[in-house]
C-alpha positions as CSV (number, residue, x, y, z in Angstrom):
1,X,11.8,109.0,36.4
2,X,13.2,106.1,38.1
3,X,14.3,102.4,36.3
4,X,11.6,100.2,36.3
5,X,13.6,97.6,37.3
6,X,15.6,98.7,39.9
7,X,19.7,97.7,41.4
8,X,19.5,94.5,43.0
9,X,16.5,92.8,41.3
10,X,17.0,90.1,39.4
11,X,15.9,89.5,35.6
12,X,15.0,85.6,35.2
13,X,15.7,84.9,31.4
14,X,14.5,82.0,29.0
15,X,16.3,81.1,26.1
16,X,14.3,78.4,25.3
17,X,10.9,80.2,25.2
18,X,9.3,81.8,22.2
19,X,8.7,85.6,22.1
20,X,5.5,87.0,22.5
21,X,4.5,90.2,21.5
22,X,3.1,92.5,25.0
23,X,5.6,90.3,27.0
24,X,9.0,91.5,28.1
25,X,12.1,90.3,26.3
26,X,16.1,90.8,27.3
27,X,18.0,92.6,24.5
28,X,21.8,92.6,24.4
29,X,23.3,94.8,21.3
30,X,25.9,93.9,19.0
31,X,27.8,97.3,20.8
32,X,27.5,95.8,24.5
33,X,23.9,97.8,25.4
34,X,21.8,95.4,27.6
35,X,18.4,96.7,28.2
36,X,14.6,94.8,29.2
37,X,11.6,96.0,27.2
38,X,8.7,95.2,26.5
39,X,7.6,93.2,22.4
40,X,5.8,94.9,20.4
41,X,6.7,93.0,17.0
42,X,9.5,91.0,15.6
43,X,10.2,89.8,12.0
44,X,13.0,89.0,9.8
45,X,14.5,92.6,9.4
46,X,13.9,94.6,12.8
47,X,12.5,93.6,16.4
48,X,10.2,96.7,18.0
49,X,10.3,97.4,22.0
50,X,8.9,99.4,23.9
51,X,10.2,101.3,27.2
52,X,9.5,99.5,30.3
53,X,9.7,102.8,32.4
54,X,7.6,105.3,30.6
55,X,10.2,108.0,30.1
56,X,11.5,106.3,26.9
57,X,9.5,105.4,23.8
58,X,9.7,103.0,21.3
59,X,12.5,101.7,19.8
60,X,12.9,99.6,16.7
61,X,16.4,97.6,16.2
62,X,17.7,96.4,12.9
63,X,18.4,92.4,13.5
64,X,21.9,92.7,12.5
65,X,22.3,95.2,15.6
66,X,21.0,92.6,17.8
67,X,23.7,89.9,20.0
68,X,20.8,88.4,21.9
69,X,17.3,88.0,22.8
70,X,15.5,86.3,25.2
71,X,11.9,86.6,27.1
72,X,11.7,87.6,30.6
73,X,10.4,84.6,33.1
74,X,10.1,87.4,35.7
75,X,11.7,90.0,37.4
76,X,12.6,89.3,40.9
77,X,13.3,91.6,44.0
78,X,15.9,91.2,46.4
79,X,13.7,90.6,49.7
80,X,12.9,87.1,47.3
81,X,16.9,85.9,46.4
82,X,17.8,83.2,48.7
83,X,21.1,82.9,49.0
């Protein structure tokens, strides 16, 4: 099955905007491990994704395993990057 999000596009993050569950988020891993998924919950212990490309599952991350998150703005393909 092939990535979702493909080489070349470009994921347009926002720090500054809350998370909302059914929206997709940017998670980067205390261990390096960057990946975009989609919200299905967060709370104080543990933030629940699932995958984007429907090979993979869900995956629930302890907080303490998690460097970064931030929601996705949009995901933008390469015929759209001005340069």
């Amino acid at each position: 099955m092939a990535p979702a999000i493909r080489n070349g596009w470009v994921v347009w993050c926002e720090p500054n905007h809350s998370l909302i569950p059914g929206e997709y988020v940017m998670v980067r891993r205390v261990n390096g491990e960057c990946m975009v998924k989609e919200l299905l919950y967060e709370n104080q212990d543990e933030v629940s994704l699932m995958a984007v490309n429907d090979g993979y599952g869900r995956l629930t991350i302890p907080r303490n395993e998690i460097e970064q998150i931030h929601y996705v703005g949009g995901i933008v393909p390469p015929s759209k990057i001005k340069y």
